[in-house]
N, CA and C of each residue as an Amber inpcrd file, in Angstrom:
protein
   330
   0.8210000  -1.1800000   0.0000000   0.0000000   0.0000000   0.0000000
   0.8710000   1.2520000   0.0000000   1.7550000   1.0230000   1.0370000
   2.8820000   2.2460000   0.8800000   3.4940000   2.6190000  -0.0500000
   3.8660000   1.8750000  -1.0010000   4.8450000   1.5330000  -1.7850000
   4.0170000   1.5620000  -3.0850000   2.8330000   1.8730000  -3.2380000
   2.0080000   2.1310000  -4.6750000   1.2800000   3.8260000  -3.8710000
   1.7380000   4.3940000  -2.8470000   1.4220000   5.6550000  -2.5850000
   2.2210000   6.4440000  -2.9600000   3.5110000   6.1970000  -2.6380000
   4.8070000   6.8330000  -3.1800000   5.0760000   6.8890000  -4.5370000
   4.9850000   5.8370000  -5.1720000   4.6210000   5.5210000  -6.5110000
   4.0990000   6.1810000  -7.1670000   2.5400000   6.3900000  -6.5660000
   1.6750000   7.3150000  -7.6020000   1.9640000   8.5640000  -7.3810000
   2.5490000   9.3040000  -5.9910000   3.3080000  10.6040000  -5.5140000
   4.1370000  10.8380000  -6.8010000   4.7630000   9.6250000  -7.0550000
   6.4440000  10.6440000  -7.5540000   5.9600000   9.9600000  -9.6600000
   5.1760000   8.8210000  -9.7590000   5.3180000   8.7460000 -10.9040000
   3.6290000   8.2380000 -11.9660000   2.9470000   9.2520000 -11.2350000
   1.3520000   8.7890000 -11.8930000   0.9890000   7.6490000 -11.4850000
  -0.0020000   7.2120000 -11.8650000  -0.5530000   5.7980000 -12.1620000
   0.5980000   4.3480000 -12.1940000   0.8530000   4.8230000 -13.4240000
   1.9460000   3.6830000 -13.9090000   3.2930000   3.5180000 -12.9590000
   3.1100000   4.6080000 -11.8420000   4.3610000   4.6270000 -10.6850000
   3.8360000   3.6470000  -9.8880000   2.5070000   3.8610000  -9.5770000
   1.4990000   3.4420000  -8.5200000   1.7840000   1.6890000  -8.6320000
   1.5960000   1.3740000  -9.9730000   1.2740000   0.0860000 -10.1100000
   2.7880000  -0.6610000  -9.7670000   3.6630000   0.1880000  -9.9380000
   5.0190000  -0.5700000  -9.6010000   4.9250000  -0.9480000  -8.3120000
   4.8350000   0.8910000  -7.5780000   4.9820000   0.4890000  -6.1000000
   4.6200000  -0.4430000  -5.4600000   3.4000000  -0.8880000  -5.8090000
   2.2060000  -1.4420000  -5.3980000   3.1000000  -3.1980000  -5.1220000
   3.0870000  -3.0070000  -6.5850000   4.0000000  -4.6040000  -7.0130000
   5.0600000  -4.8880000  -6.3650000   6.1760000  -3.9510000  -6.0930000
   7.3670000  -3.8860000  -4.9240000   6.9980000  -4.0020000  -4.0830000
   6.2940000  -3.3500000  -3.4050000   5.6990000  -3.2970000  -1.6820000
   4.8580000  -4.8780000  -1.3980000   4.3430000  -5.2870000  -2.2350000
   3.7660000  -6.8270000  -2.2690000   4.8870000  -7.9490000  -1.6190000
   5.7030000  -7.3980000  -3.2420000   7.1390000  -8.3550000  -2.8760000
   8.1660000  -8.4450000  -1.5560000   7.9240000  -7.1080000  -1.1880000
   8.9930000  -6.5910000  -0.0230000   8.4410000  -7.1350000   1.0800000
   6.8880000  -7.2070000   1.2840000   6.2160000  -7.5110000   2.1350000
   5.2720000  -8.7460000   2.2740000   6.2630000 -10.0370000   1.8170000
   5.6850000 -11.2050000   2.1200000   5.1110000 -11.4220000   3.4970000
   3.9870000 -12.1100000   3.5820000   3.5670000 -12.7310000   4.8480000
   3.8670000 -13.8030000   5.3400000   5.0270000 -14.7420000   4.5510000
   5.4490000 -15.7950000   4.9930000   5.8600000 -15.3860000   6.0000000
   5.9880000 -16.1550000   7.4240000   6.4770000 -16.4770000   8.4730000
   8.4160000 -16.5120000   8.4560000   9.0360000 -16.3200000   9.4470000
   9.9890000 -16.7650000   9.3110000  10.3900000 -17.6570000   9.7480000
  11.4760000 -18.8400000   9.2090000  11.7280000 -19.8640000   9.7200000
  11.9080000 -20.2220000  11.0170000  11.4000000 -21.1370000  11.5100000
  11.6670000 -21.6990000  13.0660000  13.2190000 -21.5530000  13.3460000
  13.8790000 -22.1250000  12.4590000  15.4190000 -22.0870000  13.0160000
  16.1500000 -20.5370000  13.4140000  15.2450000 -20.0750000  11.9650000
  15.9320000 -18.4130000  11.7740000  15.3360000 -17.8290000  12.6630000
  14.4170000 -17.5800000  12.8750000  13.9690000 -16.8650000  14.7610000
  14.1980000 -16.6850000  15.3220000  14.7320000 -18.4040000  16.0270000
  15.8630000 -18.6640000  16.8010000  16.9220000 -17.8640000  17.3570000
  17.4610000 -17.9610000  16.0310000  18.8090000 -17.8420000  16.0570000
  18.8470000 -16.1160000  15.9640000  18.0310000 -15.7150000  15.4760000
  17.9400000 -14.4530000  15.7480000  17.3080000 -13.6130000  17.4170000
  16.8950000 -14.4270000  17.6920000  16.0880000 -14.3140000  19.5100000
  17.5200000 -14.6460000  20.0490000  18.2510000 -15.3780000  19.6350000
  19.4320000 -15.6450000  20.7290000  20.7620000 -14.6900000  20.3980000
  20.6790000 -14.1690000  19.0810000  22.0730000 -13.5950000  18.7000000
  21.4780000 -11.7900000  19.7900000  20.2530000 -11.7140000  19.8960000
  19.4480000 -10.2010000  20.4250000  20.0030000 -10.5310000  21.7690000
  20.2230000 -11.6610000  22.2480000  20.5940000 -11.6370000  23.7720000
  21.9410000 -12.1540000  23.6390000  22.5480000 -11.8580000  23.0940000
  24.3020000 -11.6750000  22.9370000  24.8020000 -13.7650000  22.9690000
  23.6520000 -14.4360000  22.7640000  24.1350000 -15.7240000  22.6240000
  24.2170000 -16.6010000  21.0970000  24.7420000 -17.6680000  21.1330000
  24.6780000 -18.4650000  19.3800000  24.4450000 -19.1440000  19.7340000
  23.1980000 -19.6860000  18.4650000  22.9880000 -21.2530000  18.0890000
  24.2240000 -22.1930000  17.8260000  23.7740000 -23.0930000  18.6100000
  25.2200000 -24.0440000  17.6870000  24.1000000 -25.2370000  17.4190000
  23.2530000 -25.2970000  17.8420000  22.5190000 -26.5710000  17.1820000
  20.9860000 -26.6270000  17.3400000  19.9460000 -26.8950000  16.4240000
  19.1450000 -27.0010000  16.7510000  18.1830000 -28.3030000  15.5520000
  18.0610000 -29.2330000  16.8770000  16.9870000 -30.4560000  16.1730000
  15.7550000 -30.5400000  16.1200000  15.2840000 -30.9750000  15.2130000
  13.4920000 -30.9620000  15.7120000  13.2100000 -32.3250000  15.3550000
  13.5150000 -32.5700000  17.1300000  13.0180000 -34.6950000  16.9680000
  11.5840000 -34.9230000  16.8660000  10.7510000 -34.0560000  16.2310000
   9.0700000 -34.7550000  16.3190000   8.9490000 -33.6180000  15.6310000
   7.4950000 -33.1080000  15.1900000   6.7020000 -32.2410000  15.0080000
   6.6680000 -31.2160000  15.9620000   6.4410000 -31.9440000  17.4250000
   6.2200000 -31.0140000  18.2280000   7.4030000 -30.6670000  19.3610000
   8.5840000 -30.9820000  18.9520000   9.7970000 -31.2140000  19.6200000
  11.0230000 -31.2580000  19.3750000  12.0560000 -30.0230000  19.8800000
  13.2690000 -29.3560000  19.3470000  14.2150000 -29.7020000  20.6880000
  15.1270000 -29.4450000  20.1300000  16.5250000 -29.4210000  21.4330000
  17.0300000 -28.8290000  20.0490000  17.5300000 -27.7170000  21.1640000
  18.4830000 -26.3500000  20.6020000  19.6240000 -26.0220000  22.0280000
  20.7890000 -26.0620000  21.1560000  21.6310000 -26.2290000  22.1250000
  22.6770000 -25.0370000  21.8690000  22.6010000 -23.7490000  22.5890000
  23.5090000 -22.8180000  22.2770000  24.4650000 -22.3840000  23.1470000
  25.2900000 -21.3670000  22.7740000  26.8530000 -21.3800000  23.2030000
  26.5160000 -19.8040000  24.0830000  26.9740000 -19.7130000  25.0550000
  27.1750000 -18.3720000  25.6170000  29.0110000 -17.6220000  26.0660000
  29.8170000 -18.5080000  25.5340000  30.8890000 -18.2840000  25.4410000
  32.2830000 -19.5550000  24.6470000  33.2870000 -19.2850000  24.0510000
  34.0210000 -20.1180000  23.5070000  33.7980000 -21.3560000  24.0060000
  33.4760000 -21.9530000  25.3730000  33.3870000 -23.2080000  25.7920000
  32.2010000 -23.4270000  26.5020000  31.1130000 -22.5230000  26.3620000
  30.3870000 -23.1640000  27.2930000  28.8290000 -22.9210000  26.6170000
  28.2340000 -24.1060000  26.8120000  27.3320000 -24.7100000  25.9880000
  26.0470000 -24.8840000  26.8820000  24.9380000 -24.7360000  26.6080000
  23.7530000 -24.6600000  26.9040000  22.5920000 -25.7810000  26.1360000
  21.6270000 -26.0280000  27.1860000  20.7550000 -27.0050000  26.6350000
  19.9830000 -26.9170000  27.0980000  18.9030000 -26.6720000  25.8380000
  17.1920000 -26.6200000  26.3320000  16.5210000 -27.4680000  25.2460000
  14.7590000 -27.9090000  25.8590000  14.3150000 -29.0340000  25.1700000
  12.9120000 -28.5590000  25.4970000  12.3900000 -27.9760000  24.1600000
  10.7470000 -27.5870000  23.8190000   9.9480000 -28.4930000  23.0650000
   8.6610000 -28.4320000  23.7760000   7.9750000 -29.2090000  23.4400000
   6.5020000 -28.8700000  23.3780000   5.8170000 -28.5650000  22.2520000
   4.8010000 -27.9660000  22.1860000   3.3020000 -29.5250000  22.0840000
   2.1000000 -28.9740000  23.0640000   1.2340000 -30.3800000  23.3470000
   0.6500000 -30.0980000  22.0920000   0.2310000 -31.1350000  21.2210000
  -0.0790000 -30.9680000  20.1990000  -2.2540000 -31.0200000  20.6230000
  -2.2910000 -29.8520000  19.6440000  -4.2010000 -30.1990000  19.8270000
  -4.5690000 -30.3380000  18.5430000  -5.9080000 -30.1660000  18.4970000
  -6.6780000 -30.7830000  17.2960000  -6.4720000 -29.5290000  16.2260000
  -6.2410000 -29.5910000  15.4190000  -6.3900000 -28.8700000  13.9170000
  -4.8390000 -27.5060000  14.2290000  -3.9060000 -28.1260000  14.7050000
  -2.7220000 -27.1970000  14.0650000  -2.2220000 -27.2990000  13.1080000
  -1.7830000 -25.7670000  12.8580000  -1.2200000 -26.0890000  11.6680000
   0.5680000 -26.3460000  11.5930000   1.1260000 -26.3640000  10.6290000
   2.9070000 -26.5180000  11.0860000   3.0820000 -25.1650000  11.4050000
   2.3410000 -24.1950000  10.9680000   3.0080000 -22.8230000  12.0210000
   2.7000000 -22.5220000  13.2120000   0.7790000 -23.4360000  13.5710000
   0.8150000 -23.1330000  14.8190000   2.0200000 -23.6380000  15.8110000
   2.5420000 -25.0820000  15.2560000   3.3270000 -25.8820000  15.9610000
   5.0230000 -25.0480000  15.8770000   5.4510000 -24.4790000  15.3490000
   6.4610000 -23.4010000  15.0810000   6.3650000 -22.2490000  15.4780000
   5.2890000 -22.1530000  16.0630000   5.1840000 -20.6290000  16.5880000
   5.0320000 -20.9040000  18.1600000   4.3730000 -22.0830000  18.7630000
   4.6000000 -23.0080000  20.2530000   5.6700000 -23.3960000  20.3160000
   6.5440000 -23.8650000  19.5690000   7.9020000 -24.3500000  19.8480000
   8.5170000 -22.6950000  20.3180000   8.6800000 -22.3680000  19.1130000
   9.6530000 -20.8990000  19.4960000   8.8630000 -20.4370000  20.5730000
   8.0310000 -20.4460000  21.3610000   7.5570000 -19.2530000  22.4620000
   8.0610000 -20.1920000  23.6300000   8.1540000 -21.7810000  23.5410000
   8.5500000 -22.5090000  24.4590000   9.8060000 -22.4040000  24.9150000
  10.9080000 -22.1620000  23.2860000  11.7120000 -22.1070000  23.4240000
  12.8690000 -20.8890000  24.1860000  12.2240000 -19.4670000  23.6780000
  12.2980000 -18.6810000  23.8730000  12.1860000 -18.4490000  25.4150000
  10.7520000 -18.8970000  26.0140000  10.4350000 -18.9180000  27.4730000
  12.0620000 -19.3730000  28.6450000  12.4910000 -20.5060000  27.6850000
  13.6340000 -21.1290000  28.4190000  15.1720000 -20.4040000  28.4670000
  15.1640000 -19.9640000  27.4540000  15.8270000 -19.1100000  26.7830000
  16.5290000 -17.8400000  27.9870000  15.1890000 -17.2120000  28.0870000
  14.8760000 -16.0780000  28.6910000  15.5770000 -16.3440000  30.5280000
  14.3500000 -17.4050000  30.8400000  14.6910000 -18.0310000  32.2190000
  16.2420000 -17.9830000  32.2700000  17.0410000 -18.9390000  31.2830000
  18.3790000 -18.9680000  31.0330000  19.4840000 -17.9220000  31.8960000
  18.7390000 -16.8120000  31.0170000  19.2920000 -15.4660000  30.7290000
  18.8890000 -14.8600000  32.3530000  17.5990000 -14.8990000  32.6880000
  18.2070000 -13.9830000  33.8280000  18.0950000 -14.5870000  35.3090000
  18.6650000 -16.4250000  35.1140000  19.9410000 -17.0760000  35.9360000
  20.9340000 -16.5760000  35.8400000  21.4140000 -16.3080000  34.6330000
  22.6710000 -16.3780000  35.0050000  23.4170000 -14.7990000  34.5090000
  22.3460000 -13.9140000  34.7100000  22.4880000 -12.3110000  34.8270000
  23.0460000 -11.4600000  33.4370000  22.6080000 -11.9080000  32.3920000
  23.0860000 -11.9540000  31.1060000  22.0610000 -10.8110000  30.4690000
């Protein structure tokens, strides 16, 4: 919408329809990946992924580093109910995960 306003601002109609078309593209609604989330929720609190599995549908172990040698381990597990979808189940993992994450973090004053 933004992006076919500016459009028609700076180049008529035929600006409009670009913007329009860019701002679509720029602004997918796909989700972002479970892993990439992650790893982005943990790099925001000054930590790295070094591993993350997803042994089930509803069940990850992500195991990250908070310094050259020292390694961390957490294990989310989202209860599965009737009619999820794989994002509901990716969007319960990461809040599970995250939850632990967090706890993690202000044990150990980070």
């Amino acid at each position: 919408m933004l992006g076919a306003m500016l459009g028609g601002g700076i180049g008529g109609p035929p600006g409009a329809l670009l913007g329009g078309a860019l701002g679509s593209v720029a602004n997918t609604s796909r989700p972002m990946p479970l892993d990439a989330a992650i790893r982005q929720a943990l790099k925001q609190r000054n930590l790295a992924l070094s591993s993350l599995t997803r042994e089930a549908k509803n069940r990850l172990t992500c195991v990250f580093a908070s310094g050259p040698h020292a390694y961390w381990l957490i294990m989310a597990e989202a209860f599965i109910e009737g009619g999820w979808t794989a994002d509901d189940l990716d969007d319960a993992l990461y809040d599970e995960a995250i939850a632990q994450i967090d706890r993690w973090v202000a044990d150990h004053g980070r």
